[in-house]
C-alpha positions in Angstrom: -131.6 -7.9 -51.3 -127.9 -6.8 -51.8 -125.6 -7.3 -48.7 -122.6 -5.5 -48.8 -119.5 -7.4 -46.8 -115.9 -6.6 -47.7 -115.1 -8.4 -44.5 -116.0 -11.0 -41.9 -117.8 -8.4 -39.7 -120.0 -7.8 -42.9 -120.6 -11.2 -43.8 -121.4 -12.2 -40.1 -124.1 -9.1 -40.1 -125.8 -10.5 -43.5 -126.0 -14.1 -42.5 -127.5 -12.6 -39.2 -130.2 -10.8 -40.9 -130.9 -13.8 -43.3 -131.7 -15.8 -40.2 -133.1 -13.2 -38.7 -135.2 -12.9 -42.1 -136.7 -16.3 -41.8 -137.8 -16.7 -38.4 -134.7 -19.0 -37.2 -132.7 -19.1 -33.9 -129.1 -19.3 -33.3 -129.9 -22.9 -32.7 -131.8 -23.6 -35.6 -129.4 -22.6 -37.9 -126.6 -24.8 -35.9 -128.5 -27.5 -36.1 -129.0 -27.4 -39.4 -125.3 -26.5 -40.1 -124.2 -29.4 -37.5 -121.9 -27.0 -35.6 -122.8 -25.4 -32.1 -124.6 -22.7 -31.5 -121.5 -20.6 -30.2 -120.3 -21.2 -34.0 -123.1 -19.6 -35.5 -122.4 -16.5 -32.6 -118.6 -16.7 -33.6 -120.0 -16.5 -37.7 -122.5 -13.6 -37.2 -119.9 -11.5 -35.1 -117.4 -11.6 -37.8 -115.3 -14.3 -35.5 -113.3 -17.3 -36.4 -115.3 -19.9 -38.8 -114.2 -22.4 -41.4 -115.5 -20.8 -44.6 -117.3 -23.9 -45.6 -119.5 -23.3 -42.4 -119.9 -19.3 -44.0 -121.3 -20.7 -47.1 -123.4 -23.4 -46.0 -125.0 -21.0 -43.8 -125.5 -18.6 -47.1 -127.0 -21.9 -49.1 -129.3 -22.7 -46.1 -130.4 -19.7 -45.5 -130.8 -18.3 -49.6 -127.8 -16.1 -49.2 -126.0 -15.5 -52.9 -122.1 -14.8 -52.8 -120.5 -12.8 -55.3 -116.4 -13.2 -54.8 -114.8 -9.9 -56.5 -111.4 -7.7 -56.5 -111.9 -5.3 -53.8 -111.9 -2.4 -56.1 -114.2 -4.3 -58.6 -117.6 -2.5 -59.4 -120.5 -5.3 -58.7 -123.6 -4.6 -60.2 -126.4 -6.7 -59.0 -129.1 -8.4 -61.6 -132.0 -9.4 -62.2 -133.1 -12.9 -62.5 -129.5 -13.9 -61.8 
């Protein structure tokens, strides 16, 4: 599935339903990411967060990121 974020507010909102996805609470995931679980809050609302804690999040949860120009066209694949 293709999740749209051209911001952190859209980012936060695709690792949320990722989690949400697999069955894992706000404290799962921080437990696996080693951060609290106010971190993961701050990540899924679009807040604050180091973006080595945003992608570690995407790798743990199966989350594929796809940096582009803002006006670039991405076309999504398959068996990419």
């Amino acid at each position: 599935m293709l999740h749209d974020a051209y911001d952190a507010s859209g980012l936060g909102r695709g690792i949320k339903q990722l989690r949400t996805d697999r069955g894992l609470t706000q404290e799962q995931l921080a437990a696996w990411l080693g951060v609290s679980r106010q971190t993961v809050v701050s990540l899924e609302r679009g807040g604050p967060v180091s973006v080595t804690v945003a992608m570690r999040a995407l790798a743990i949860l199966g989350g594929k990121v796809v940096v582009a120009p803002k006006d670039a066209i991405v076309v999504e694949t398959k068996g990419l």
